[in-house]
N, C-alpha and C positions, 0 to 999 in steps of 0.2 A: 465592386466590393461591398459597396452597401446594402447589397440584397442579403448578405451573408449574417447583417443584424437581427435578423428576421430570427435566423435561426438563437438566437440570445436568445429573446421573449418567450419562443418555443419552449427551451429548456428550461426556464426559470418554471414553468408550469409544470412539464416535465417533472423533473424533480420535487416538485409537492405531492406529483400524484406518487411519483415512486417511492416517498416518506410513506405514504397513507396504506399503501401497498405491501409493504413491509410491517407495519404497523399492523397486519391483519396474519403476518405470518405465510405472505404471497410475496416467493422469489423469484419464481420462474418468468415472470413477463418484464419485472427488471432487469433481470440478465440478461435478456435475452432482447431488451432493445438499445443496449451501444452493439448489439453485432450487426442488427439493420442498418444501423447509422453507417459505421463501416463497410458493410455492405453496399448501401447507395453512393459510398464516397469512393470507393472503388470500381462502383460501375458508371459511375460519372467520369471519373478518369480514365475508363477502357471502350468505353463506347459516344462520349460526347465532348472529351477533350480532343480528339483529333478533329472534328471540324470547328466545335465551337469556341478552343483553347483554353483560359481561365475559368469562361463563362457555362466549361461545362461541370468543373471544378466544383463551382459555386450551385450550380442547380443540384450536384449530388449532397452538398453538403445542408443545402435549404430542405431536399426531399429526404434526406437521411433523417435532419432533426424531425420534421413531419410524422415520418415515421417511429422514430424514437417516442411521440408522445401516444401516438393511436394506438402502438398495440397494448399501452397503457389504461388509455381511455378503455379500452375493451375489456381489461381486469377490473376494472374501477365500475363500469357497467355491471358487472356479473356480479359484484355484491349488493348492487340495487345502491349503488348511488345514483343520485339524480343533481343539473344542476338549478343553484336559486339565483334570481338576479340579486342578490345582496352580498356588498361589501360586509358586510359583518363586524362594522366598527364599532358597535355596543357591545358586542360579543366577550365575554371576560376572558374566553377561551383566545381569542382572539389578541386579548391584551398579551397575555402572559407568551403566547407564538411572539409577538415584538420583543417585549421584555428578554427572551429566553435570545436572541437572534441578535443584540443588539454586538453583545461582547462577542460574538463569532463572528461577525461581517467583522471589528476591527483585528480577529485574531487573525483573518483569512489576509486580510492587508498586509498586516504586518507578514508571512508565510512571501507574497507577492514581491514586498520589498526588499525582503532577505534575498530572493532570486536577482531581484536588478542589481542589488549590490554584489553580489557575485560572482553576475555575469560580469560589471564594469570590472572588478579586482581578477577575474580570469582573461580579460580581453588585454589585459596589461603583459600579461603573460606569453612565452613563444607561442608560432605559429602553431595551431593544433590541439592547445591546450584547452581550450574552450568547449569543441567539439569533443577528446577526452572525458570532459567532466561531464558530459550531457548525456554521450553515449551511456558511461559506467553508471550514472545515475537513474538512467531506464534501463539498465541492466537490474540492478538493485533493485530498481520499481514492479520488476516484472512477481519474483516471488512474493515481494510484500503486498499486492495487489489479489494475486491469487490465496495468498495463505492469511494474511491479515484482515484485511476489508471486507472479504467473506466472511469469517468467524464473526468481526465487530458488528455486520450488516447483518446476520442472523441473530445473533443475542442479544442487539438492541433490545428489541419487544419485549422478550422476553425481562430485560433488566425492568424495562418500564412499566411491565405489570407489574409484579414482584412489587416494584416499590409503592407504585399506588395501592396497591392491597396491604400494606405495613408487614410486607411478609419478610423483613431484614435477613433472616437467619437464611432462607433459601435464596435469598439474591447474592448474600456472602458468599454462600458455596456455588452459587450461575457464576458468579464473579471470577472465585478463584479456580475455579475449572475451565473459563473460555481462557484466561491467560495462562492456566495449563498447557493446553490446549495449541493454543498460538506458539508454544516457546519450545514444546514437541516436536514444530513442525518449521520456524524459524531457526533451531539454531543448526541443524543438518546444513537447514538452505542456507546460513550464512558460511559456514567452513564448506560447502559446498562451494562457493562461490569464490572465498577466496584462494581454495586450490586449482581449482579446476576453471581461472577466470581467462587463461591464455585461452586453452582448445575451445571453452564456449565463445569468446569474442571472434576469433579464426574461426568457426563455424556461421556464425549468424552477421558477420559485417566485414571478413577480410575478405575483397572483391573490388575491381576496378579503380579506383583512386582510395578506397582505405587498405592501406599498403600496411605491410610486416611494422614499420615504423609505428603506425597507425595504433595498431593489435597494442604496442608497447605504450605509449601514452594513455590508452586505455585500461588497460591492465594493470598502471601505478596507480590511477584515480581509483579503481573496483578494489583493490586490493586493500583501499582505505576506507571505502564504502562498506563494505562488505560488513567487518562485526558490526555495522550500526543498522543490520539487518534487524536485530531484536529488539533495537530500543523502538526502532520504526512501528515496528509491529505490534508491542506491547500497550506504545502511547494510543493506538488505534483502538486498544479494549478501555484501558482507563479512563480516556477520553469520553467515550461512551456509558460508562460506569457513572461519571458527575453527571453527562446531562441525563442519565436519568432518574438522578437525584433534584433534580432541575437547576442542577449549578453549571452554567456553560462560563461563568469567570473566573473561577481556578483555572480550567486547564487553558484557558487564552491568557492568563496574567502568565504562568507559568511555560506559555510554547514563544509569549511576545519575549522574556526574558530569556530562553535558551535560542530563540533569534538574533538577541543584542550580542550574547555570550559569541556566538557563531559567528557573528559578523567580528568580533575581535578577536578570535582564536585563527580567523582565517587571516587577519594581518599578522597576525607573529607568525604561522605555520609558513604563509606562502612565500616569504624569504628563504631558506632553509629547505625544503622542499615540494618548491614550485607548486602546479596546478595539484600533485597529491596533496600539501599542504590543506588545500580547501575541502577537499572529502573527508581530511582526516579532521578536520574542525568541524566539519556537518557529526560525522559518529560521537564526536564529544560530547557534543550538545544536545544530541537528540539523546543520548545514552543519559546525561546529566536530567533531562528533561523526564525521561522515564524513570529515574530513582525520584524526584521529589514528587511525581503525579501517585507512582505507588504507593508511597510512603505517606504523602495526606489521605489518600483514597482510604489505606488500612486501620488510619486514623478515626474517618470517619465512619466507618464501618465495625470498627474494634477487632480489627484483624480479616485476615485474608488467606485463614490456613497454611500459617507459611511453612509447618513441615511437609507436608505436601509437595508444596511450592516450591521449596528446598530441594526436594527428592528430588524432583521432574529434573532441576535445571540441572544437579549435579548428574543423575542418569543420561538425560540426554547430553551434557556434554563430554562425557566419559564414549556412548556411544559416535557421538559423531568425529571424538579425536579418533576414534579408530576406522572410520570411513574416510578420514579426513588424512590418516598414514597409507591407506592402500589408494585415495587417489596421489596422491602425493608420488609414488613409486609409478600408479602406470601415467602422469605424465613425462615421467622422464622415459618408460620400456614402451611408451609408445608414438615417443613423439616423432618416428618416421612413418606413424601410420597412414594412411589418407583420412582427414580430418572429417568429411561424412559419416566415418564408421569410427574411430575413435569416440569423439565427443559423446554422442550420442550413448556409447556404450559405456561410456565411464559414467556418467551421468546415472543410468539405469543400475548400472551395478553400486556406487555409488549407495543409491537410494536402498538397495535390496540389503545392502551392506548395513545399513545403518538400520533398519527394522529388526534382520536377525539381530544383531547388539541389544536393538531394546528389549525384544522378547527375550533372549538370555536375561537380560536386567530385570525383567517381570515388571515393565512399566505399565500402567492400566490402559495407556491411550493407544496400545497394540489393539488389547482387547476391543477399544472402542472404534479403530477403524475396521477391523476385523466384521465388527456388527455392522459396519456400514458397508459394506461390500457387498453383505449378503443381499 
């Protein structure tokens, strides 16, 4: 197992090249290397765990990160970088990369410890409740990964130019359009989610030892998880928004302290009920967390367009209670359906459902996925 360190050092590199990469307004070779990684972790488990057993585990997961860095290196090549043998410890540039880093390794910490404490207060809990919370929480992870992280990981740059050129007024309006933007596309998927959280979990995990029971332990934890789809996704633009104001200790003062919060919302919730208790104390916090991040952000910025802003959230939540009533009816007209074709279908209609609503609303962010299509 300690060959598997390897892959550590790989990605802490990794991941500078992937800042720098992005930084250039180059997304396509970040994305496009955690699927290699996967990729070789998958074909270490299909072609070299049958004879080698863990060891083959571990070679996909050493040649995954491998891979994970090169096809980087080879974007990083194409802009004519080149490497120096120097540490770069004079470098002022290089001070302020510490400086800027320092309050993020302890916000990442504390993120780290909120988990163990969680884990120990869910492991107190019946059999299965642990598993529940982890499941519903990669459940939840799934849209906010796709619909958040995306948006925040494109607009970085662009926030950061913006602000190095003193161009305030235009990063206000980059600002208040990417959390537009996010909250267009989060809050379907959160009412999405919390309707429709039985036939998605029975589609993608009810099988072999996760039983009917299972679906239902699951299903209380997503159901809590679920509205803390927007504040997840939101904190992911704000967040992005200070650093590149080059303030990375507001939003770590303020995610350490909706962690403490979290950690004490989840002792009072989990008496009362149980393992939801603890998701339902994650959406508090993280929700809590996304009104004070917006609310300095617009501070510091002197607004954030908030009729706008306004608009968006009341349009799309008027649109998605009404996707969020006609899933509602077909999980009940269709729950002898076979769950292959159900889920799937509600899902898709679901989604169709809730676009026509915004174009009746005349929301603009129609229009702009509309241009992205083309």
């Amino acid at each position: 197992m300690r060959w598997m360190l390897i892959s550590t050092v790989i990605f802490g590199v990794s991941g500078i090249i992937m800042g720098v990469l992005n930084s250039l307004d180059h997304f396509l070779l970040p994305a496009l290397a955690p699927v290699l990684y996967n990729l070789s972790i998958i074909a270490g488990a299909w072609f070299l765990a049958p004879t080698l057993g863990v060891h083959g585990l571990v070679i996909g997961v050493v040649v995954g990160a491998a891979l994970h860095l090169d096809i980087q290196l080879f974007g990083l090549w194409r802009y004519g970088a080149r490497y120096q043998a120097t540490l770069g410890l004079t470098d002022s540039r290089v001070h302020e990369v510490a400086r800027l880093m320092g309050p993020r390794v302890l916000g990442l910490a504390a993120v780290q410890l909120n988990f163990w404490v969680n884990t120990i207060l869910a492991s107190a809990l019946p059999a299965g409740s642990l598993s529940a919370l982890n499941y519903a929480w990669l459940l939840m992870l799934l849209p906010q990964g796709i619909v958040a992280q995306g948006v925040a990981t494109a607009a970085f740059p662009t926030f950061a130019v913006l602000e190095a050129q003193g161009r305030r007024a235009e990063l206000r309006s980059t600002i208040s359009g990417a959390l537009r933007g996010v909250l267009f596309l989060a809050i379907p998927a959160a009412a999405g989610l919390f309707v429709w959280r039985v036939p998605l979990i029975r589609l993608l995990l009810e099988r072999g030892e996760f039983t009917a029971s299972s679906t239902a332990l699951t299903a209380a934890a997503l159901m809590y998880y679920a509205p803390g789809l927007m504040g997840h996704s939101v904190v992911e633009i704000a967040a992005r928004a200070f650093y590149a104001l080059h303030d990375t200790r507001t939003p770590v003062a303020i995610g350490i302290a909706a962690m403490a919060g979290n950690v004490l919302l989840s002792l009072w919730l989990r008496g009362p009920l149980g393992h939801a208790g603890l998701a339902l104390a994650n959406t508090l916090a993280t929700s809590a967390e996304m009104a004070l991040l917006v609310w300095l952000l617009s501070r510091r910025l002197h607004g954030l367009e908030w009729p706008r802003l306004w608009a968006t959230v009341v349009k799309a939540g008027v649109a998605a209670a009404a996707m969020a009533a006609v899933l509602a009816w077909a999980a009940r007209a269709w729950a002898d359906q076979p769950i292959l074709l159900a889920a799937p279908l509600g899902l898709a209609a679901g989604g169709l459902l809730y676009l026509a609503a915004a174009f009746v609303l005349r929301m603009p962010e129609v229009r702009m996925l509309a241009r992205l299509g083309r």
